[in-house]
C-alpha angles and dihedrals in degrees: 000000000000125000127187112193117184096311090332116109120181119180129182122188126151118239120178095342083309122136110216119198112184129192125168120198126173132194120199109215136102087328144024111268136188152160138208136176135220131178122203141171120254122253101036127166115260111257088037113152107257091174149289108286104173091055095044084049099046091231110138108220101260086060086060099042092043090040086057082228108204130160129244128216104168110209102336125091121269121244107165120060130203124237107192099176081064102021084230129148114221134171116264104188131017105276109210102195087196099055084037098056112358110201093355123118117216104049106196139165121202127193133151134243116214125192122184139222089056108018116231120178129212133185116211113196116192122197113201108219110205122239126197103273114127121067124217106272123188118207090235137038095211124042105197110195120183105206118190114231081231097065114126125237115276086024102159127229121200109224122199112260123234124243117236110170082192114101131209122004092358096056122091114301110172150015129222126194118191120246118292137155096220109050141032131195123256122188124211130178139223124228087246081062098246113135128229134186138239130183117226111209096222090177134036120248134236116217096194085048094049124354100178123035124185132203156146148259123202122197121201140188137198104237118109118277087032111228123202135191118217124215117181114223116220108200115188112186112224125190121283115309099173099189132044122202121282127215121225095221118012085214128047123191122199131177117210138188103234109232084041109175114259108274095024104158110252107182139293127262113207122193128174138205127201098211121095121228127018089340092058087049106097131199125198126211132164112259126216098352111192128219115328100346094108087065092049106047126038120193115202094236088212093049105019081227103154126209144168117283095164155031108283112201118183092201091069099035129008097181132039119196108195130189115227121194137172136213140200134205090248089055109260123136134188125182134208129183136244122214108203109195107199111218114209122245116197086239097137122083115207113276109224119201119174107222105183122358119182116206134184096043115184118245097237089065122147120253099254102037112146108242100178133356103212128191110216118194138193126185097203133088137246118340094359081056100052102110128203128194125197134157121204098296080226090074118085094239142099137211121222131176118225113162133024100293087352121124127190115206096212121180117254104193142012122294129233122190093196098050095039116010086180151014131212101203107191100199107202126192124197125193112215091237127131109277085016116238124221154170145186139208120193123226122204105210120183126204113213129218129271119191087242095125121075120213108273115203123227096248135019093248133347129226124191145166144242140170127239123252084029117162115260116253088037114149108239107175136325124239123212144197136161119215100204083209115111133256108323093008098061092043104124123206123186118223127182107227119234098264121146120235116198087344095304121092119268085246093076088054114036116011112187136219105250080211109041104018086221105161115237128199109234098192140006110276127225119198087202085071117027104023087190142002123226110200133164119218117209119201118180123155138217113285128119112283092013126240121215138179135195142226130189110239121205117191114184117205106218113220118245125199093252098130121071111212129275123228105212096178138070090035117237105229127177095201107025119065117240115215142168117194120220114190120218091239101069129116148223114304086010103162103245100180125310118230112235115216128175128177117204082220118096134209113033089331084067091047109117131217126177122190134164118274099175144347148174093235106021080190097058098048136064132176119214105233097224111014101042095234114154115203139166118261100196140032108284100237128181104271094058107111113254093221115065126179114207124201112190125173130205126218133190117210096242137128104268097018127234128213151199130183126198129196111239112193118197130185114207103203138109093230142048100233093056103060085043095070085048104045102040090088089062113031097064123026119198095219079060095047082044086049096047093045083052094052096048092046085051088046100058088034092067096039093056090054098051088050090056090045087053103044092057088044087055094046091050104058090048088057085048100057099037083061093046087050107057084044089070095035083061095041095049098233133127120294113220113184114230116211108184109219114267105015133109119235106192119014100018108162101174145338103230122114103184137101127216125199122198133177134211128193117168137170143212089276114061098223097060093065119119134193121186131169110241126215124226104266129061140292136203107205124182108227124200112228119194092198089060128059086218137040148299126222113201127180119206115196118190127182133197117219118213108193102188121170120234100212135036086230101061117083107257123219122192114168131170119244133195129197129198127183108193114199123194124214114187114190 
């Protein structure tokens, strides 16, 4: 039979004799929460089938297995055990409803089941159903009773009551009392329900007839098979008694302090009794105590005066029904009864138990996300009992209750690692009692990293220094950046970006350490060259993905003194004569040339000096010492040489200093002719013409030789194709010219591919011609010219022309040209 009701569903089956009661339950919150009910008998076997969880729960059996499902039991012992490969509930340990709960029905034991990732709690409820397993006991075996003859009829006799830790239908139900002719049973019941019995005497006795009667009291309960206990009742009849004691009130009604010190007044019972004598003296005593009362509550048996004998704890038991009975001397009894209501005292502090805690947590956590799920418990009741939970309102945290004395720690905000690595969250929970009670328990929770920082380098951009002609593998600065991330996250490696420097990429200059970033020089630097060096430096860690950042990186090359200057004027030639003419008529501070200097440094290294080495007449010449002007300082007289020799260095300004001298040849004379006869010593030489004539001879030589080399090998390889040619006429196959690289087929002339340039000045007079080979380039050559006082510049250019073909099939043809450049110089 199944019923659904608006969300409720209750369903009832029988399984193995157990009775299932199921009730589901969910709560929509931060987390997923259930119920769910089960009833099952008591003393079961251990491994007996409770239920099955996961299919009352809706849960399929990988959720319980990858939520790590477990159940939770607190302090208390547990008594259900999980099976997750089933998804079954079984008992775990003997469960004894009577030494569970006593007299309390419903018997019931609650207990949560908790599942992760994400977190869902459930709440299990067992009721314990009794079954017939405890017999009626009575505390004696043997009741004596001493009854007067004088007892009137429906004189009630207590009897003492049996004992059946059993409840409803199990617990005692009835009393028997054996067949007798004087009394009858008569049944009364407590306001807890419990029954007790009393004897009625129907008819009155007769000590001289029988002075001693025996029975038997039965008690019975209502299990099946039913069970019974058994007291025998011992009557002796005394002599008349006419009056038993009389209570004053048949009910009395206490208050009491639980924890109440031992001997704490409770109230006073008062009987009398009617009879004088030792008939009219009464005694009280408690009647049918149950359990452990008689340790808790003492009556003086003279002034039925009641105290404390125990320790008296509302949280086991609010409320305390007590039998009161009093006794004669004659024998008669009467009983009353006492009502003891148990105050509460807040005497209990909140019990915190952490169910599920989640550290560490990642800092990029949702708001929301469920940290911990606590249990809090108070044992005391109503207000003492009212439980609040709260954490320091500075965390970024809130507390939120879910289930009965259940309490979710949600995030409030955010995390960040690098701000807060960890929290100490002190939960605190406060009863409402008066003075309030509390207690705390602290959380560490730990925030993980999350790759959300790039490396930052320790400055916007960096600048250094090194100095030129350095050696290669040199350490020239160090870059740095912290990443505030953590561990792998914050390891920072250093990368050279892909930029060209003078057209070749930064790699082949500066290389860097991943781990250091320390900056190396690749190569030796010359500032001649590369003036300055532009990098980027990447540096990115080792998240992932990774993050990275950039920095521009200038690294300026210092110049070094390393190039001596250059005189760029007067040019140095080996086969021109280079003259400046001087007239006899000049005059003090007259310009005779200025001598031209450069020097590829730069800076001090590049500051030029000239001064005056050597010279024919020391008194006619001086050197600007900056400039390189060379000037007369005197008058130029007759008797002055015509021919001067010069000698001027040039010095840079480093450290230490570089220099270059140059040969400045000056004619002092009015006419050409004249310097001709004194400068031709020393303007040609005849071992150079000797030297030149060899050389040209060597030249064509060569030459000649390549041509006829060329022209067999020529030869040869025609020979060779014709006969390859006729092999394959004669073998039918396909005939494929081959055409060697380089060579001319048809029309060939030569096999030579340079030029040679040669130039020829020669004068009136034979011996003063000269031939030289010139070199592809330019020269700047001083002529002397009889028609100008000064002189003549003139630049020669000569080119040499390559003619190579691009494909062997095309006719190659390689000739030797020479060039000659005559050059007349008449004088």
């Amino acid at each position: 039979m199944a019923l659904r009701h608006k969300g409720w569903e209750c369903c009832f089956s029988c399984r193995s004799e157990i009775w299932i009661i199921f009730l589901y339950f969910c709560f929509i919150f931060n987390l997923a929460s259930c119920q769910i009910r089960y009833s099952i008998p008591e003393e079961m076997k251990k491994g007996s089938l409770i239920g099955n969880v996961a299919q009352d729960l809706g849960l399929d059996l990988k959720r319980l297995r990858s939520g790590r499902a477990r159940i939770l039991t607190g302090e208390s012992p547990q008594y259900a055990d999980l099976k997750t490969d089933k998804g079954i509930l079984v008992v775990n340990e003997r469960m004894d409803r009577e030494q569970l709960c006593g007299d309390v029905t419903p018997c019931s034991l609650s207990f949560e089941l908790i599942l992760e990732n994400p977190i869902e709690l459930h709440r299990v409820t067992l009721e314990i159903l009794d079954i017939n397993d405890h017999t009626p006991s009575f505390k004696n075996k043997n009741l004596n009773l001493e009854i007067s003859e004088s007892a009137t009829l429906g004189t009630p006799f207590d009897l003492e009551s049996a004992e059946d830790p059993d409840v409803g239908h199990n617990s005692l139900q009835n009393y028997v009392l054996t067949a007798n002719e004087h009394f009858v049973l008569k049944q009364q019941s407590n306001m807890d329900g419990s029954i007790f019995a009393e004897m009625i005497l129907q008819k009155p006795l007769d000590r001289e007839m029988n002075p001693h009667l025996s029975l038997k009291l039965i008690a019975v309960d209502g299990g099946t098979p039913q069970k019974s206990g058994t007291v025998h009742i011992e009557i002796t009849v005394l002599d008349a008694n006419d009056n038993a004691p009389v209570f004053n009130q048949s009910v009395y009604r206490a208050t009491l302090i639980e924890n109440a010190p031992i001997g704490t007044y409770i109230t006073t019972v008062n009987a009398s009794d009617a009879d004088a004598g030792p008939y009219g003296m009464v005694t009280y005593y408690f009647s049918n105590l149950k359990g452990g009362l008689a340790d808790l509550f003492n009556i003086d048996v003279a002034s039925g005066k009641i105290s404390v004998t125990g320790k008296i704890d509302f949280e086991k038991d609010r409320k305390y029904e007590l039998r009161v009975a009093a006794k004669d001397q004659g024998g008669l009894n009467n009983g009353s009864k006492l009502i003891i209501d148990v105050m509460d005292v807040n005497d209990n502090a909140p019990v915190i138990n952490v169910m599920s805690f989640s550290s560490p947590v990642s800092e990029d956590a949702l708001t929301g996300t469920t940290i911990a799920v606590i249990n809090v418990k108070d044992s005391d009741s109503e207000k003492n009992g009212k439980i609040t939970c709260s954490i320091d309102s500075k965390l970024p945290f809130k507390i939120q209750s879910s289930l009965t004395n259940y309490y979710n720690l949600l995030s409030d905000v955010v995390f960040d690692r690098e701000t807060t690595s960890e929290y100490n969250i002190t939960i605190t929970a406060t009863d409402s009692g008066s003075p309030p009670l509390s207690s705390a328990t602290t959380l560490r929770l730990v925030i993980s990293d999350v790759n959300d920082n790039a490396p930052i380098f320790t400055r916007k951009s960096y600048s250094a220094h090194v100095v030129e002609n350095n050696e290669p593998g040199v350490s020239i600065f160090t870059v740095s950046a912290r990443d505030v991330d953590w561990n792998q996250n914050a390891r920072v490696s250093y990368l050279l970006e892909d930029t060209q420097v003078s057209g070749s990429p930064a790699s082949t200059h500066v290389s860097i350490n991943s781990e250091t970033g320390v900056l190396y020089a690749a190569r030796s630097f010359d500032y001649e060259q590369i003036k300055a060096l532009q990098l980027v430096v990447k540096a990115q860690d080792g998240g992932s993905p990774p993050l990275s950042s950039n920095v521009s990186v200038k690294i300026l090359i210092q110049d070094q003194n390393d190039n001596a200057p250059q005189v760029l004027y007067p040019v140095q030639t080996g086969g021109s004569l280079v003259a400046e003419m001087v007239p006899r008529s000049a005059d003090v501070g007259y310009l005779v040339t200025k001598v031209v200097a450069v020097d590829v440094d730069s800076g001090q290294n590049a500051w030029l000096s000239y001064k005056l080495q050597k010279a024919t007449d020391r008194a006619l010449f001086e050197v600007g010492l900056q400039n390189g002007e060379i000037r007369t300082i005197r008058q130029v007289t007759d008797k002055d040489a015509v021919k001067q020799r010069l000698t001027v260095i040039v010095e840079d300004n480093g450290q230490p200093s570089r220099s270059a001298t140059v040969i400045v040849n000056v004619a002092v004379a009015d006419s050409f002719p004249e310097v001709l006869s004194e400068f031709t010593d020393f303007t040609h030489d005849k071992e150079y013409n000797d030297n030149l004539t060899f050389y040209l001879v060597l030249a064509l030589a060569v030459v000649s030789f390549l041509f006829i080399t060329c022209l067999v090998v020529i030869i040869s390889v025609k020979i060779y194709r014709w006969r390859q040619s006729r092999i394959l006429y004669h073998s039918s196959l396909p005939v494929i010219p081959y055409y060697p690289p380089r060579y001319s087929d048809t029309l060939g002339t030569g096999t030579l591919q340079h030029v040679y340039n040669y130039e020829v000045c020669r004068t009136t007079d034979s011996r003063k011609s000269d031939c030289k080979v010139g070199n592809a380039g330019s020269q700047n050559v001083l002529i002397m010219d009889p028609s100008s006082t000064g002189t003549m510049q003139r630049i020669q250019s000569e080119k040499s022309i390559l003619d190579e073909p691009d494909s062997p099939l095309e006719v190659s043809s390689i000739r030797t040209t020479s060039h000659v450049v005559v050059q007349e110089c008449l004088f």
